[in-house]
C-alpha positions as CSV (number, residue, x, y, z in Angstrom):
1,X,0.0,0.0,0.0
2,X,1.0,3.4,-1.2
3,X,2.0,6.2,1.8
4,X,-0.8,8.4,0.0
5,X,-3.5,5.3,-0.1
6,X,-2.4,4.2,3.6
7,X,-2.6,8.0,4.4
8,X,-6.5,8.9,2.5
9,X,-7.7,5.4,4.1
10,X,-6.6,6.4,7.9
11,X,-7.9,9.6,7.6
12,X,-11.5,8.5,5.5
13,X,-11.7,5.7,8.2
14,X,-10.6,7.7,11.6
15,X,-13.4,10.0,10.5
16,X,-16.4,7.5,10.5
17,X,-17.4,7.3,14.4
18,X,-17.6,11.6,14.1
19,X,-19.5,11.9,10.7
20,X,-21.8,8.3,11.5
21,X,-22.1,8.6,15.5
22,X,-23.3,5.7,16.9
23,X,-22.8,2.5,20.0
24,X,-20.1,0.8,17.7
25,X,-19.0,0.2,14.3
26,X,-16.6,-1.7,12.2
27,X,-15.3,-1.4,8.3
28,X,-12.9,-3.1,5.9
29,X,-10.8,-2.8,3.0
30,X,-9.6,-5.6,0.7
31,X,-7.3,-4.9,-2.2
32,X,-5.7,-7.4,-4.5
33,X,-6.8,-10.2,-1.8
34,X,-5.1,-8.5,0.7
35,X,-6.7,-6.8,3.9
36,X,-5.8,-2.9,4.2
37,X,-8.2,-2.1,6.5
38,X,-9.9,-4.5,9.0
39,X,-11.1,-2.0,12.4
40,X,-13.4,-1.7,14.8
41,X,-14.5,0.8,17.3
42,X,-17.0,1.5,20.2
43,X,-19.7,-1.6,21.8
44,X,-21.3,-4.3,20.2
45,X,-23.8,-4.4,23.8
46,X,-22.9,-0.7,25.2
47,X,-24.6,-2.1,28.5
48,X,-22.6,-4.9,29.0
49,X,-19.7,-3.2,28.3
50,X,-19.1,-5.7,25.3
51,X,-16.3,-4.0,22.6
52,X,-17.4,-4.0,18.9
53,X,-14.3,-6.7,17.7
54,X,-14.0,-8.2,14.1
55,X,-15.4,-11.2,15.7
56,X,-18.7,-9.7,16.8
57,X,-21.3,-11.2,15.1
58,X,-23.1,-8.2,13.3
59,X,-27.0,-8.9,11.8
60,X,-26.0,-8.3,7.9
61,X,-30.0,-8.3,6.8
62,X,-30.2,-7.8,3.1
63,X,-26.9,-8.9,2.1
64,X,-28.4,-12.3,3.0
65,X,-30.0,-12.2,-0.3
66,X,-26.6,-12.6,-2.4
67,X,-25.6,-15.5,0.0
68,X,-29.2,-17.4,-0.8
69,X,-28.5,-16.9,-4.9
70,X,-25.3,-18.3,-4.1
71,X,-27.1,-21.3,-2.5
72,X,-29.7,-21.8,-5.2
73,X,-26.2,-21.3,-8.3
74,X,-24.2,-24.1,-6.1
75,X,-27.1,-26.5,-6.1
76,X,-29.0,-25.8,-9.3
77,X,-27.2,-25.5,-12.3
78,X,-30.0,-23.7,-14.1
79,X,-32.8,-22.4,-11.3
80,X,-35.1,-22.6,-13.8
81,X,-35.6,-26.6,-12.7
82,X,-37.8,-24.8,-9.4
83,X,-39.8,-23.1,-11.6
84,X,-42.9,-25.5,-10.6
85,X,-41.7,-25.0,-6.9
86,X,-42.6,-21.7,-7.0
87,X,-45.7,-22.0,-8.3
88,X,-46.9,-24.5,-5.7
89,X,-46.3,-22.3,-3.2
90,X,-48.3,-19.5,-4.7
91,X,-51.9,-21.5,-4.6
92,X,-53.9,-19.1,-5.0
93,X,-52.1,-16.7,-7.6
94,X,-55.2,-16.2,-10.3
95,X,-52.2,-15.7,-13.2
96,X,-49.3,-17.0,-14.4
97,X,-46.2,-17.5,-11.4
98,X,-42.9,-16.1,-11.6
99,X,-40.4,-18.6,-12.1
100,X,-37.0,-18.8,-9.7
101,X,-34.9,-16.1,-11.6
102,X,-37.6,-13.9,-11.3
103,X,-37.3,-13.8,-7.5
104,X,-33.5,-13.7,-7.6
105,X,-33.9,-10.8,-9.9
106,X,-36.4,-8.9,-8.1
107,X,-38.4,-9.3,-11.2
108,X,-41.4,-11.4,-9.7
109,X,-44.8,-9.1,-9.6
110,X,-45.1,-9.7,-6.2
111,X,-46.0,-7.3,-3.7
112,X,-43.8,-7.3,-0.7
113,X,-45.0,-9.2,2.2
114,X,-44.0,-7.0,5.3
115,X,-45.4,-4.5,3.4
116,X,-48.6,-5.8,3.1
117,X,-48.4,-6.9,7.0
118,X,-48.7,-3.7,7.4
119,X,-52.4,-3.6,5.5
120,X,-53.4,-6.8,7.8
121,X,-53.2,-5.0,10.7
122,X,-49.7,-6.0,11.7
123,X,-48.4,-3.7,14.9
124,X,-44.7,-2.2,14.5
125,X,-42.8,-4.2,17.1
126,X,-45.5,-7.3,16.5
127,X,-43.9,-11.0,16.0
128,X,-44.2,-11.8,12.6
129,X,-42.6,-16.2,11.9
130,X,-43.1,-18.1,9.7
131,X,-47.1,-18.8,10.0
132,X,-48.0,-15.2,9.6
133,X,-45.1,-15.0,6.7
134,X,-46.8,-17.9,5.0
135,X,-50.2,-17.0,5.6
136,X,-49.4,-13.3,4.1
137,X,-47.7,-15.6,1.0
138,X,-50.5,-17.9,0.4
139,X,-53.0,-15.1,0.0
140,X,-51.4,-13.7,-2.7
141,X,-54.3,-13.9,-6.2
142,X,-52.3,-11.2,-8.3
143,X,-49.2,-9.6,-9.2
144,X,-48.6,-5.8,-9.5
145,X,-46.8,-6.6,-12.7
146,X,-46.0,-9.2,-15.3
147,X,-42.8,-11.0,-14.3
148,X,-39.4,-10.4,-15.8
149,X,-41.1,-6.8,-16.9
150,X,-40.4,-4.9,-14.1
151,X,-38.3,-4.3,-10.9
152,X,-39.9,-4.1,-7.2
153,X,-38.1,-4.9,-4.3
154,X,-39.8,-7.6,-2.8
155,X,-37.9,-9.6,0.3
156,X,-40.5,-13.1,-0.2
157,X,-38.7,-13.6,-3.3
158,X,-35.5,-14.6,-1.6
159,X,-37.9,-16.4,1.7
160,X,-39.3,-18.4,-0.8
161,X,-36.1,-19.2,-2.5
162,X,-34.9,-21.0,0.8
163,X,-38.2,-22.4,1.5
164,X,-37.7,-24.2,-1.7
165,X,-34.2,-25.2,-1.6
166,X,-35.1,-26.5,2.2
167,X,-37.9,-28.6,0.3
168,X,-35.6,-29.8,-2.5
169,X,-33.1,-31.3,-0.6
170,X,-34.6,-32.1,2.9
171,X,-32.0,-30.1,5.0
172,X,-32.3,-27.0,6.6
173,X,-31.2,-23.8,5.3
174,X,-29.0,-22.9,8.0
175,X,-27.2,-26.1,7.0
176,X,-26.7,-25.2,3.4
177,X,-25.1,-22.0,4.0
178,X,-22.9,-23.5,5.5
179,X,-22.2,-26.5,3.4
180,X,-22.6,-24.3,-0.2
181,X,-21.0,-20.6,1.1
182,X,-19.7,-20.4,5.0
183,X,-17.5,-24.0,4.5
184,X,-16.1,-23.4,1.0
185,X,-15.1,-19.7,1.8
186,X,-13.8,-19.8,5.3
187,X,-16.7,-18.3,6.9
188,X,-16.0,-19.4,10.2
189,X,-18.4,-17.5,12.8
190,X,-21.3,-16.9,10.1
191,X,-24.8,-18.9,10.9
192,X,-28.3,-18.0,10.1
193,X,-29.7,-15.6,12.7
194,X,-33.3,-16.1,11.6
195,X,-35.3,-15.3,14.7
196,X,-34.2,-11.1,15.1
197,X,-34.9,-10.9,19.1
198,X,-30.9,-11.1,20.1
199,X,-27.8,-12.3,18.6
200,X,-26.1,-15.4,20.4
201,X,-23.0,-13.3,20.7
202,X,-25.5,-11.0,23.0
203,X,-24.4,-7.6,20.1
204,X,-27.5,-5.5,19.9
205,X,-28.7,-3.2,17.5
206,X,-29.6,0.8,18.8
207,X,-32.2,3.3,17.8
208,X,-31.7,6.6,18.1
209,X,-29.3,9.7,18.0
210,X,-26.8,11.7,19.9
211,X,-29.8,14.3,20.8
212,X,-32.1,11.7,21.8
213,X,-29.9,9.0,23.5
214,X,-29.5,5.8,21.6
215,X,-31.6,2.5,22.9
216,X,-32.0,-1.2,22.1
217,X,-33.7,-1.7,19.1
218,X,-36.9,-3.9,19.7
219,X,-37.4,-6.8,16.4
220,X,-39.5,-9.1,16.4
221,X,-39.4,-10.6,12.7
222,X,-38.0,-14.5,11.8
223,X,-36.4,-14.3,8.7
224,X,-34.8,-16.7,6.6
225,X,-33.3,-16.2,2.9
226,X,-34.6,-13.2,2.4
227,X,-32.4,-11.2,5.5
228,X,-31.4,-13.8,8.3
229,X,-26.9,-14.5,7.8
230,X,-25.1,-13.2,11.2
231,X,-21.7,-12.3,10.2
232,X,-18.3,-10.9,11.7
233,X,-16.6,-8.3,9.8
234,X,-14.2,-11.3,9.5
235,X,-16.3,-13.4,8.1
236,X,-17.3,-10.4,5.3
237,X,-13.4,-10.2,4.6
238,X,-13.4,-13.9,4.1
239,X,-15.8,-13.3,1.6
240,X,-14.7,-10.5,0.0
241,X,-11.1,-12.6,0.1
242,X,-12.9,-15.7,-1.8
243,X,-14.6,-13.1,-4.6
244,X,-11.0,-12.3,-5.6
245,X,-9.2,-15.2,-5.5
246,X,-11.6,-16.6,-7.7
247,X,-11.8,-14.0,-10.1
248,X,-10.4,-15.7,-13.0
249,X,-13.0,-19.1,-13.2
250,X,-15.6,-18.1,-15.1
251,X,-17.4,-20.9,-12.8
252,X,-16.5,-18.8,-9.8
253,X,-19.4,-18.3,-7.5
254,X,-19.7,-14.6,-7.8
255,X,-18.7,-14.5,-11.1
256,X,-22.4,-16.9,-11.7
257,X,-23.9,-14.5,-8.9
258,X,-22.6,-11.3,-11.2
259,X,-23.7,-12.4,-14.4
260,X,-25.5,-10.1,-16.8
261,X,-29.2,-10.3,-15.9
262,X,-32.1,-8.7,-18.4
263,X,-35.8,-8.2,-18.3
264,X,-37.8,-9.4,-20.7
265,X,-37.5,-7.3,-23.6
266,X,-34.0,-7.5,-23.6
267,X,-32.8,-4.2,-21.8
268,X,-30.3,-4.8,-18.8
269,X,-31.3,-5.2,-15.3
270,X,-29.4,-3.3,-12.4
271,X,-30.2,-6.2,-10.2
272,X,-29.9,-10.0,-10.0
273,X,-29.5,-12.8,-8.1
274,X,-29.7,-10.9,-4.9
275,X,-26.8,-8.1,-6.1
276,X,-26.8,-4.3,-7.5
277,X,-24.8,-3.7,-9.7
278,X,-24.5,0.0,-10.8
279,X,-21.2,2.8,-11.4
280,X,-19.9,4.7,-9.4
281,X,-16.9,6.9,-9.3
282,X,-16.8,5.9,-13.3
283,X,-16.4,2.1,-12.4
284,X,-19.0,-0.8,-12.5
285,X,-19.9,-1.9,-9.1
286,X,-21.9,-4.9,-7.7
287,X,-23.4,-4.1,-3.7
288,X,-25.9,-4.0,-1.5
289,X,-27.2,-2.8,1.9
290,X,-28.4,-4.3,4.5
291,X,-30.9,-2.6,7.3
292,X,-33.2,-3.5,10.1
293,X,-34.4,-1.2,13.5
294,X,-31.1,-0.8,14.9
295,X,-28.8,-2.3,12.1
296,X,-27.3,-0.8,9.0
297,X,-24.7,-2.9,6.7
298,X,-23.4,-2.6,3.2
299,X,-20.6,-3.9,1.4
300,X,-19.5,-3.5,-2.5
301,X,-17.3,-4.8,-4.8
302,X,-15.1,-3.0,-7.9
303,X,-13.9,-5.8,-9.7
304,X,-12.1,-3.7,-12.2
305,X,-10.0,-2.5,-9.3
306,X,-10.5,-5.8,-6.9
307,X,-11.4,-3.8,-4.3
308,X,-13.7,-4.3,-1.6
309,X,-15.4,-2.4,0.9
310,X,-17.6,-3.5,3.6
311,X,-19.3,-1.0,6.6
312,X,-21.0,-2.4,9.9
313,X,-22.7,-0.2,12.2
314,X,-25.3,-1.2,14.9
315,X,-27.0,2.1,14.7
316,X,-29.3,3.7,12.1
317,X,-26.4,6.1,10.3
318,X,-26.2,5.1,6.9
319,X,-23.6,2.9,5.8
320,X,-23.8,3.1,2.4
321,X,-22.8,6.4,2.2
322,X,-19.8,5.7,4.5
323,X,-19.0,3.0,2.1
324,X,-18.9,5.2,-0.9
325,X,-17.0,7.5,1.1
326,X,-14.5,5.0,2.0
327,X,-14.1,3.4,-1.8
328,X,-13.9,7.4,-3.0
329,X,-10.9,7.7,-0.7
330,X,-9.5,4.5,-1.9
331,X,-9.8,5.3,-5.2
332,X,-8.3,9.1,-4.8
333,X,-11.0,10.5,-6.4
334,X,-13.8,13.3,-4.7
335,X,-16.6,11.5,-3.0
336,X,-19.1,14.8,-4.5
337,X,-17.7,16.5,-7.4
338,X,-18.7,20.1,-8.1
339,X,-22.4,20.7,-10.1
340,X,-24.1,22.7,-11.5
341,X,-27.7,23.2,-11.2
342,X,-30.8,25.0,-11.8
343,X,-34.1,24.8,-9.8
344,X,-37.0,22.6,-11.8
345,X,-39.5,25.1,-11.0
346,X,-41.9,23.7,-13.7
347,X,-42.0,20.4,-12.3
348,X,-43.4,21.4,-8.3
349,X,-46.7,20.3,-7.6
350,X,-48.7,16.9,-6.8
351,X,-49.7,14.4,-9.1
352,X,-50.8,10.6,-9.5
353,X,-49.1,8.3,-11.5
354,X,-51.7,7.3,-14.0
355,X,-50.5,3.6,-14.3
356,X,-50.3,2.3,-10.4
357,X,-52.5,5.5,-8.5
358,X,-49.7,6.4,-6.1
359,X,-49.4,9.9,-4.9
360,X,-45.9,11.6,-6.1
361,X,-44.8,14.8,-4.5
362,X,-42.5,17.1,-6.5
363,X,-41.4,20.0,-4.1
364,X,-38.0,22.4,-4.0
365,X,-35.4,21.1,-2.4
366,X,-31.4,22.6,-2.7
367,X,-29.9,22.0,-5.5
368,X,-33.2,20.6,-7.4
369,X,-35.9,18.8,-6.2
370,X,-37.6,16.6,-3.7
371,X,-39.5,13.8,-4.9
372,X,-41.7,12.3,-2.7
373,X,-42.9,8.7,-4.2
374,X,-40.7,5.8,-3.2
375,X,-40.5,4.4,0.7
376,X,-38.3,7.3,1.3
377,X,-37.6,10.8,-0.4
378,X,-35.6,10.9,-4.0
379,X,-33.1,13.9,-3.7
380,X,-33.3,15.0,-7.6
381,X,-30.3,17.6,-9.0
382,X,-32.0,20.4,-11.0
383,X,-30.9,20.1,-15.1
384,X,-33.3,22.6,-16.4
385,X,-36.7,24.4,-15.3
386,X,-38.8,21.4,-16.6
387,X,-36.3,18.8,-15.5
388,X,-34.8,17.1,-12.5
389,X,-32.7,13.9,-12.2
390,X,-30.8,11.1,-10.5
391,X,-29.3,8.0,-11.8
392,X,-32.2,6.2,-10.8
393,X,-35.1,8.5,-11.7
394,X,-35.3,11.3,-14.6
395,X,-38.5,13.4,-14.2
396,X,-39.2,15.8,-17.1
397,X,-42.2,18.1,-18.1
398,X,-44.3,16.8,-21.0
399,X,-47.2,20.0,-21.6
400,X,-49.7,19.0,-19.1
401,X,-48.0,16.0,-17.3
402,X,-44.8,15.1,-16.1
403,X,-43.0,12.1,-17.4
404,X,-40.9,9.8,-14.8
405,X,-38.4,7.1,-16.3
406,X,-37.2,4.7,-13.8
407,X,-34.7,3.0,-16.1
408,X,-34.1,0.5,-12.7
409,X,-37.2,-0.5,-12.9
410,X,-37.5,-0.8,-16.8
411,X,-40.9,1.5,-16.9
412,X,-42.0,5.0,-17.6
413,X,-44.8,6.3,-15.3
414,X,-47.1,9.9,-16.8
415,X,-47.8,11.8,-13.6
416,X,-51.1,13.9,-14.0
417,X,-52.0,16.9,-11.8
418,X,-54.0,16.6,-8.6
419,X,-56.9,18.8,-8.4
420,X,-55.7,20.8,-5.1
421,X,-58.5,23.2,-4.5
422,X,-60.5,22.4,-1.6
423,X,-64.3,21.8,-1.0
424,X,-65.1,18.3,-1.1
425,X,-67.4,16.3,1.4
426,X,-64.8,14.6,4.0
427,X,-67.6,12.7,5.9
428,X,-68.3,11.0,3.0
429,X,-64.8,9.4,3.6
430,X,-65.8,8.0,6.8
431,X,-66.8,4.4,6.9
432,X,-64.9,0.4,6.6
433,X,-63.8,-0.3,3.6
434,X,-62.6,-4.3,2.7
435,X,-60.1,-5.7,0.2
436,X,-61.2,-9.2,-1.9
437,X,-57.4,-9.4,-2.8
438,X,-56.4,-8.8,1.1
439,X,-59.0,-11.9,2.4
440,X,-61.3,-9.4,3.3
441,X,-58.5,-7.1,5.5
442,X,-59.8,-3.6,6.2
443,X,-59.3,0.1,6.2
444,X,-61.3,2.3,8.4
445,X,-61.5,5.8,7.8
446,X,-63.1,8.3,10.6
447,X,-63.3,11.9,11.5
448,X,-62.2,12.4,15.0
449,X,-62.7,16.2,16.0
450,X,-62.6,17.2,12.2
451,X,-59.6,15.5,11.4
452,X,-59.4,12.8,9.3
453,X,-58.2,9.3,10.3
454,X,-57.5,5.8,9.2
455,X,-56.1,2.8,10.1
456,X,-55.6,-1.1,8.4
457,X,-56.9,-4.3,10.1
458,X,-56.7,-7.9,8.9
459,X,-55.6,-11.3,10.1
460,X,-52.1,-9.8,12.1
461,X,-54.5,-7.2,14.6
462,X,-56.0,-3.9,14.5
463,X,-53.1,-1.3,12.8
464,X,-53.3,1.8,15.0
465,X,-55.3,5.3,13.6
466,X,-53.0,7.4,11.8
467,X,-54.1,11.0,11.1
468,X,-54.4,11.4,7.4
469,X,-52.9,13.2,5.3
470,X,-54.9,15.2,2.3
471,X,-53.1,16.0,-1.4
472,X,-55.9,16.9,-3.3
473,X,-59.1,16.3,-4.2
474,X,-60.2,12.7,-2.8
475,X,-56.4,11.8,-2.4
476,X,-54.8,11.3,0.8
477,X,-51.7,9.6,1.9
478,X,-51.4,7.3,5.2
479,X,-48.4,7.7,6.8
480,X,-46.3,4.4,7.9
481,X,-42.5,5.6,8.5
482,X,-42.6,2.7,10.9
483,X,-42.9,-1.3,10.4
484,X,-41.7,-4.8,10.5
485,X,-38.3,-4.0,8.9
486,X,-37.0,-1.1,9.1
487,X,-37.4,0.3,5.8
488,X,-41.2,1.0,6.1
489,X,-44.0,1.4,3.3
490,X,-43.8,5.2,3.9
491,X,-46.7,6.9,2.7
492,X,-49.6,5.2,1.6
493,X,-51.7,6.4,-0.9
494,X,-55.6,6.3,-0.1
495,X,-57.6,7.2,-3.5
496,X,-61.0,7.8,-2.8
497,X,-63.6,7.1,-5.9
498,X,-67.2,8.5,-5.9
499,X,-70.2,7.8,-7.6
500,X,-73.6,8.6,-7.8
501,X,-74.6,7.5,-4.3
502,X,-71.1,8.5,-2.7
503,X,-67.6,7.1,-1.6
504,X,-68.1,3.4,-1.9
505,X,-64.0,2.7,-3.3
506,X,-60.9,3.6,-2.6
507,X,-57.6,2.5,-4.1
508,X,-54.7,1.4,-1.6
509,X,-50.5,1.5,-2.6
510,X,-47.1,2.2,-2.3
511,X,-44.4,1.4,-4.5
512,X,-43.7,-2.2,-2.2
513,X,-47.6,-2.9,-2.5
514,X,-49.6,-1.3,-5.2
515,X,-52.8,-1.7,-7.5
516,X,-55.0,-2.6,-4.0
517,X,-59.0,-2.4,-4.4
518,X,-61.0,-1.4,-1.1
519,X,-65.4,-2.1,-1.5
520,X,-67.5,-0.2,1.0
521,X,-68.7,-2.6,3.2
């Protein structure tokens, strides 16, 4: 290692536990198959005094999903042999199933199951196993999409994947991790961590801030494929380690796991078999993130360079920004070059995306615009006065309506304007309204004092009333910035439909769960 690459990676890495406070945290650096940087810092249990060590197991969530692919590529030469698996697991899908590569791609149609917890009722800190993950499953009759169309980030995809690979060969999936990854790559504290109470190793996971105080994280979800490998920061390096010593055999496990992936018409996919793969800093990358109340991973990969990065914290701070900022110091380069930009005045306002219903918020934000449609706010830089843009997400006036290309997700959404003047007849709002798709699951809408309320109820409880929040005419969002996972539906869009005698429908959705009919009852 160079004195200027030792000296950018001491300084990019001494700064983490200022710029992400937090309990603990821990980060590596593998170059060449060799370990530059392999640190730790603060607790893994700050109330049992227990120090955050390369040895802690750490809860790695999402990153799971790349592990499970590699399960499914070590058993199966070509996935598509589970096809009928999938579908028998889906009994009462009224259409076609997605076949296996269509849940490793994220390309299934299938609306998210924690998500749609949510609409049964499910409370935030509730259990949710494996009876309420397969009853949510079971009940699915449609898809949001056709598969291999479209993305959607879906986390049964990957549950169901293990479920099937469990039902294949007769073991247990905690037993083929470790006979098809943790074995073969020198994993040596990894194991699945499905039930998210505690860790064995008794490291915890913290919510909160310096301001507020930071306190144990309360889960309560049992996870599998989808989200459930514990892993040391060791173990990571051991994987990172394996990626590059097998670099060359076209065979090579992450080479299968990094293969180009399409949708169906042919145009490339940014995600597959449980992997991102995207640019930054001007070099194709292959990541992802991990998350869950009180956890935050992610690791990445720039093969061109064969360098790794990997972040750990057991606090909320985001770790994927400390991991870009890590690989930008590795690479010498400015984690946020200069722009220049112009506010997209023409593009502020409200507006419905005509194909799925959902409410998306365009508002002025520094440096661009603020759009308000996914689980979480899209931070857009400002191109022109009628358009605003990401690498993700171009929004660009059209006349009357605003066109949104999400080249991720292969599709192009027309946003129409909300009516925003006020006048209409709230009461009429009030009143239970069920979901046929949903086994009959409920929203209730009620005015308490003159403010409008709602809450969801199904099979998992009695969701609590959230105040409601009006758009426009007859649209209103239901806030949910908490859930089963931590990354929660957000806002859910309620859009009311009248008719002659009144409100008798009104059409449920967020990007995880969309395209959701409520009847009067």
């Amino acid at each position: 290692m160079s004195d200027s690459l030792s000296a950018r990676l001491e300084a990019a890495v001494s700064a983490l536990p200022v710029r992400f406070p937090g309990p603990g945290g821990a980060v590596a650096v593998v170059k060449d198959g060799e370990v530059l940087v392999r640190h730790t810092w603060g607790y893994a249990n700050a109330e049992r005094c227990l120090p955050f060590t390369p040895s802690s197991l750490f809860r790695m969530c999402s990153i799971t999903k790349q592990f499970t692919c590699g399960v499914l590529l070590d058993l199966f030469q070509d996935p598509a042999e589970l096809d009928g698996d999938v579908d028998d697991r889906l009994p009462q899908l009224d259409e076609p199933a997605p076949g296996a590569l269509h849940l490793a791609h994220n390309q299934s149609g299938l609306r998210d199951y924690w998500a749609v917890a949510m609409l049964h009722g499910a409370p935030v800190e509730g259990f949710f196993g494996d009876r309420e993950g397969r009853r949510v499953i079971d009940g699915t009759r449609t898809l949001q999409f056709q598969p291999g169309t479209s993305y959607s980030y879906v986390n049964q995809n990957f549950r169901l994947l293990s479920d099937i690979l469990e039902d294949r060969t007769g073991r247990n999936f905690a037993e083929l991790l470790q006979t098809s990854i943790f074995n073969p790559v020198g994993m040596e504290r990894a194991i699945l961590a499905a039930e998210t109470r505690a860790m064995p190793d008794g490291t915890v996971g913290y919510e909160g801030t310096v301001e507020s105080g930071f306190r144990p994280a309360v889960n309560n979800i049992w996870w599998t494929g989808d989200a459930g490998l514990g892993a040391s920061l060791d173990d990571m390096i051991a994987w990172e380690r394996f990626i590059d010593a097998t670099r060359d055999d076209p065979d090579g496990l992450y080479n299968r796991l990094t293969t180009p992936v399409t949708f169906r018409d042919g145009e490339a996919a940014p995600y597959g078999f449980g992997l991102q793969r995207t640019s930054l800093f001007g070099r194709d990358v292959t990541m992802h993130g991990g998350a869950l109340r009180g956890w935050r991973s992610h690791r990445l990969h720039v093969a061109s360079e064969r360098l790794s990065v990997v972040v750990m914290f057991n606090h909320m701070s985001p770790a994927q920004v400390a991991a870009g900022q890590i690989l930008a110091a590795a690479l010498g380069v400015p984690y946020e070059p200069d722009r220049t930009t112009q506010p997209p005045h023409e593009l502020y306002g409200t507006f419905i995306e005509r194909e799925t219903g959902l409410s998306a918020r365009i508002e002025p934000a520094p440096g661009g615009a603020k759009l308000r449609y996914l689980m979480v706010p899209e931070m857009l830089e400002g191109v022109s006065a009628s358009r605003a843009e990401t690498p993700g997400v171009q929004i660009v006036r059209q006349g009357d309506e605003i066109r949104m290309e999400r080249p991720g997700e292969n599709r192009v959404g027309i946003l129409t304007a909300c009516d925003e003047t006020a006048g209409e007849d709230t009461e009429a709002l009030e009143g239970v309204y069920r979901c046929e798709e949903l086994d009959e699951a409920e929203v209730t809408i009620e005015l308490a004092g003159g403010v409008v309320y709602g809450g969801f109820s199904g099979f998992l409880g009695n969701g609590r009333m959230e105040p409601l929040q009006r758009l426009a005419r007859d649209v209103w969002v239901l806030p949910c910035p908490r859930a089963l996972d931590h990354t929660a539906p957000g806002d859910w869009t309620l859009l009311f439909e009248r008719d002659s005698s009144g409100v008798n429908t009104v059409k449920v959705g967020c990007w995880l769960a969309r395209d959701l009919i409520y009847r009067r009852a």
